[in-house]
Structures are given as structure tokens and as C-alpha cells.
C-alpha positions as CSV (number, residue, x, y, z in Angstrom):
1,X,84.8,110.6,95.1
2,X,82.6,110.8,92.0
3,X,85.4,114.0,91.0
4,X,88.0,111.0,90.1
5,X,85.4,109.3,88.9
6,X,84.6,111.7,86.8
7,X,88.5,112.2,85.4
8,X,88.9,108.6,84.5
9,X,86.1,108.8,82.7
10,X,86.9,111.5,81.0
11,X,90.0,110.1,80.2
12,X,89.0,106.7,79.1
13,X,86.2,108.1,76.7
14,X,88.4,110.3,74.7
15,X,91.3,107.6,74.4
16,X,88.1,105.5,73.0
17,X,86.9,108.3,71.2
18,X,90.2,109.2,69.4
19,X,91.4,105.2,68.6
20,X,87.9,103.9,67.3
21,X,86.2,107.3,65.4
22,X,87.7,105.8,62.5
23,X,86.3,102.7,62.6
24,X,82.9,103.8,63.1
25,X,79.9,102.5,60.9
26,X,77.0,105.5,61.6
27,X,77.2,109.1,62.2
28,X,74.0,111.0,63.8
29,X,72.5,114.1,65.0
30,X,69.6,114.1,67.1
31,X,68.1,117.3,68.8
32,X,65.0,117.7,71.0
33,X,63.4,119.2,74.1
34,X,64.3,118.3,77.8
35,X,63.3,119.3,81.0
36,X,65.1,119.3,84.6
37,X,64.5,119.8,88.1
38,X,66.3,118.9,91.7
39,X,65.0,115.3,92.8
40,X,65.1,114.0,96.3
41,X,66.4,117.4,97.9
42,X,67.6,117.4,101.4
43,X,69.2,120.6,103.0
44,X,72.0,121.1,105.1
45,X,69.0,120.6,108.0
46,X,68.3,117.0,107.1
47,X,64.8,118.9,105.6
48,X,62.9,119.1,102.0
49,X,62.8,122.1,101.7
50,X,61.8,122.2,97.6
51,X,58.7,123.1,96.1
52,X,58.3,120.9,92.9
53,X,54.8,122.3,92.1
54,X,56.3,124.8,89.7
55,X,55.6,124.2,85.7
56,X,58.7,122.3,84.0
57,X,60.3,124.5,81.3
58,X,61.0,122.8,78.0
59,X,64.5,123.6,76.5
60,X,66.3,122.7,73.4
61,X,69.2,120.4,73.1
62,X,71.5,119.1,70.2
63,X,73.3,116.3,70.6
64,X,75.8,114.6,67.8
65,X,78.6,111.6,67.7
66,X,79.3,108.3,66.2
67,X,78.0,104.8,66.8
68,X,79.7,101.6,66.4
69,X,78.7,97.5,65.8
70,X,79.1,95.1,69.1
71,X,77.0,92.9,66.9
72,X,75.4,92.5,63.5
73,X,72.0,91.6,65.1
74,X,70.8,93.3,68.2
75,X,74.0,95.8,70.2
76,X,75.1,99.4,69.1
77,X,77.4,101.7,71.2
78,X,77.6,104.9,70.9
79,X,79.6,108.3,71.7
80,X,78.5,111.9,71.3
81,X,78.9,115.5,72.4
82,X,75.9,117.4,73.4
83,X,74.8,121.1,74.2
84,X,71.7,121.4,76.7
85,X,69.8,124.5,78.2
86,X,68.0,123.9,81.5
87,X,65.1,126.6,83.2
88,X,63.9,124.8,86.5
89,X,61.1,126.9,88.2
90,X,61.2,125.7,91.5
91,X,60.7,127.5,95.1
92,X,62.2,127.0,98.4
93,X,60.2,126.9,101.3
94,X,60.3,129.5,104.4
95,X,57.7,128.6,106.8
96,X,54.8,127.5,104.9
97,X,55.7,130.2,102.5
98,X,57.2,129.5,99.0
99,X,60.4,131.5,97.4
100,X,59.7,131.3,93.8
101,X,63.8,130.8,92.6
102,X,64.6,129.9,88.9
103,X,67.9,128.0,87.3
104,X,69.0,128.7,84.0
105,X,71.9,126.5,83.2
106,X,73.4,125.4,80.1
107,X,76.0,122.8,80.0
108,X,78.2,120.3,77.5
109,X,78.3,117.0,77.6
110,X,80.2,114.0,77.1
111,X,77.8,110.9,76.6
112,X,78.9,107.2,76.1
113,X,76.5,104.2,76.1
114,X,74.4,100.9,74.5
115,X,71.8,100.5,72.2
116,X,70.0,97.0,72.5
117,X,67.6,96.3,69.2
118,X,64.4,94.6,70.6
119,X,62.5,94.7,67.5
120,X,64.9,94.2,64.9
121,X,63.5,94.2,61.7
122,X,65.0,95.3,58.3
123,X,62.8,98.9,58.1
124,X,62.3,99.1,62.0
125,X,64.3,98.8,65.6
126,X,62.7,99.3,68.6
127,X,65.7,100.1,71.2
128,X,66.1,100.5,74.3
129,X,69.7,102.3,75.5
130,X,71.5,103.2,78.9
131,X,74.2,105.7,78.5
132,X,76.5,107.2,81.8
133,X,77.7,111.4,80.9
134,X,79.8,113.9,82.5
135,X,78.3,117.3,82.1
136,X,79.9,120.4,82.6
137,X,78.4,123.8,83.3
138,X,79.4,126.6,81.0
139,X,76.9,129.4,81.9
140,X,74.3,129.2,84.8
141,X,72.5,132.2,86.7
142,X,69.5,131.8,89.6
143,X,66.8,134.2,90.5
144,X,65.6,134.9,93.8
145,X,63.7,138.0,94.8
146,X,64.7,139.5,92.1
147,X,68.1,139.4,92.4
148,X,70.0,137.3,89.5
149,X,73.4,135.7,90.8
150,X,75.9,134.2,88.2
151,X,76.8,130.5,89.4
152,X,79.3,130.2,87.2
153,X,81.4,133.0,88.5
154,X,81.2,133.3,92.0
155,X,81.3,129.1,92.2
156,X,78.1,128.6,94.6
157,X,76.9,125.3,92.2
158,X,78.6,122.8,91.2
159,X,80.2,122.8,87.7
160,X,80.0,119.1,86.7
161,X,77.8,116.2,86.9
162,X,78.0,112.3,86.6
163,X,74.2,110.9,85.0
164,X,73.2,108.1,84.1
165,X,70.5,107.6,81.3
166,X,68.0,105.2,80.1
167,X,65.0,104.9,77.6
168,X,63.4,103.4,74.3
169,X,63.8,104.6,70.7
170,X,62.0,103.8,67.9
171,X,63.8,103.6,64.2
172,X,63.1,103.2,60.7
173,X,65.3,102.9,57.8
174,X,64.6,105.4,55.2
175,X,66.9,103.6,52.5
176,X,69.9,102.1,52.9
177,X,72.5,105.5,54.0
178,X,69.6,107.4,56.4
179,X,67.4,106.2,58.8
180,X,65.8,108.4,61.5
181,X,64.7,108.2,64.7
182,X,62.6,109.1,67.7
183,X,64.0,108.8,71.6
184,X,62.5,109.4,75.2
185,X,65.2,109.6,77.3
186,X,65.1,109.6,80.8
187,X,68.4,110.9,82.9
188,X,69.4,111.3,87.3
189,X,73.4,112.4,88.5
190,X,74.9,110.6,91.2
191,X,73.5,112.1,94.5
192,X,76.3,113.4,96.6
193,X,76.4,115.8,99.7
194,X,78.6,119.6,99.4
195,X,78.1,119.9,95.7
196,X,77.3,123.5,96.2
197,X,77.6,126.6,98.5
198,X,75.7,124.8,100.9
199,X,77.6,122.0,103.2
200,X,75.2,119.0,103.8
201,X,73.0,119.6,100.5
202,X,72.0,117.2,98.4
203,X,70.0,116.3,95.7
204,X,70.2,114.5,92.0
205,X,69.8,115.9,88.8
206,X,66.7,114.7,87.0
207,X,65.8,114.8,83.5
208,X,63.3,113.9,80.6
209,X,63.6,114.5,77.2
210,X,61.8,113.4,74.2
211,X,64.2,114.1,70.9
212,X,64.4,113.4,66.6
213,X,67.2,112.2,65.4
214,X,68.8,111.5,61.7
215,X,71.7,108.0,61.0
216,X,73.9,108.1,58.0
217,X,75.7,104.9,57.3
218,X,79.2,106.9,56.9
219,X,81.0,103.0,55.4
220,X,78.1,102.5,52.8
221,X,78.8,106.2,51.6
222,X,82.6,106.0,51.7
223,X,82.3,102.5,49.9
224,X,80.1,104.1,46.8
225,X,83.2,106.8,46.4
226,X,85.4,104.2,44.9
């Protein structure tokens, strides 16, 4: 189901993407650190069979797009295209014995959403923001005793992944072409059984991040060429 999904939004986004870029007041480029790991795991066994106690790798991201006026006061939306690395240590548990396995997975992204100003003051915005993404996998590899198998290739993990995402930003206008920006972003995919090499899995995709991010005010720039 969330494979259609997925396709009309893909669809839908780019149609938005290619009418409206135009018409868009703010440019930015935000990049950060972001950590992942496999919430609410449940094997083909009905069984959770994770070991979470593993430390959570931080891994760089860079994220860039446009972001549009639903009004003057108080509602941004935005779109971007983003590149994220993941490493989730993590172990799988045989008996009462743990499996140390590791994920390295980068992927791109495609990332819609809303920005809702708080604290809306001239110098500063407190926002908070929900965003939905597709993500594709472009390169992913696991380690398990030592052996290193390529997911991408032999197709034992799923390439693509509905999240949704939600957090607070704080702002502050620099002058009146630049602002920056700082954002905690918390992410999960759509849980949904027989997304990998294993029928009955499940699990969803859980991410933090904490980021910096730049604004330039693209009309105000284009208006002081003429």
C-alpha cells in the first residue's frame, strides 16, 4: 500500500515543485548531524528480537530547497532535497546472546512540509514544523560476523521509505536578505510488514537530528538588481 503511496507523492511534489519554484520567496541550506535506529521491531516470530543498547552513531546530513508564504504572519511551507548517511549499531539476539550487526545506509530524500511561527517577532521565530519524505536508498551494506553484505545489490532491505517529521526551530534575522537558524528534528517511516528479506518483519525507521541552517530572501535580492 504505502508503495502507491509513495508514487503519488512523488508525483504530486515534483508537479508542485516545478509550477511554484518560481514563485518562491526564501532559498536555504541547512546541514547537521542525525542518528537512526529500528523502533518497535517484531520478527517474522511475532518476537523482539533487537538489542537497542548499542551507542547511536552520529552522521552528517545536507539538506537544501525553497520555502514559500501561506501567510504573512505565522505559516511557511517548504520543499527540499536532502543527502543523509546512517551507522546503526545494533545486535540481534540468539538465546540470551547478542549479535553485534551494523547498518550503514545512505539515502536521498524528497522532503515537503509546514513551518508554524509561534514566536513571531521581527529578529526572532520560534517554529515548530511537520514535514512527510520519501527516502530512497542509494548505497547500504550490514555487518554480521564479519561478513559485510551489500543491501543495495542483492535487494534483502528495502529501498524506500515514507517518514514523517516533526520538531521546533529557533530563527533570527541577521538583516534583511539572511537569517539563520537552528532545528531538532525528530523523524519515524510508516511501519509495514515484508519490507525486507524477511516475510512478517517489521519495524519503523526512527530518527533525531539536531542541524544549522542559513535563509536568503531570493525576492529582496532579485528586487535590489533592478
Amino acid at each position: 500500500m504505502w508503495k502507491n503511496i509513495s508514487n503519488i507523492i512523488i508525483i504530486t511534489v515534483v508537479f508542485i515543485f516545478m509550477n511554484d519554484t518560481t514563485k518562491a520567496q526564501q532559498v536555504y541550506i541547512e546541514t547537521g548531524f542525525e542518528n537512526a535506529y529500528f523502533k518497535d521491531y517484531v520478527n517474522n516470530l511475532g518476537n523482539n528480537t533487537l538489542d537497542l543498547s548499542y551507542s547511536k552513531a552520529q552522521e552528517f546530513f545536507i539538506e537544501s530547497g525553497f520555502r514559500f508564504k501561506l501567510d504573512e504572519e505565522r505559516f511557511t511551507w517548504e520543499i527540499g532535497l536532502g543527502y543523509n548517511k546512517y551507522k546503526i549499531n545494533t545486535g540481534f539476539y540468539s538465546g540470551n546472546i547478542s549479535i553485534p550487526t551494523t547498518y550503514n545506509l545512505s539515502y536521498v530524500t524528497l522532503k515537503p512540509g509546514i513551518n508554524f511561527a509561534a514566536v513571531n517577532e521581527r529578529r526572532l521565530k520560534v517554529q515548530i514544523h511537520a514535514h512527510i519524505s520519501y527516502d530512497r536508498l542509494i548505497a547500504g551494506t550490514r555487518t554480521y560476523k564479519d561478513n559485510t553484505v551489500n543491501l543495495y545489490k542483492e535487494n534483502t532491505f528495502d529501498k524506500s521509505l515514507i517518514r514523517i517529521h516533526r520538531g521546533i526551530s529557533v530563527e533570527y534575522v541577521i538583516h534583511d536578505n539572511l537569517s539563520t537558524y537552528i532545528k531538532y528534528n525528530v523523524a519515524d517511516s510508516f511501519k509495514e510488514k515484508s519490507q525486507d528479506s524477511n516475510i512478517e518483519e517489521s519495524y519503523s525507521f526512527h530518527t533525531k537530528a539536531f542541524s544549522f541552517g542559513l535563509l536568503f530572501y531570493i525576492l529582496r535580492l532579485n528586487n535590489r538588481r533592478f
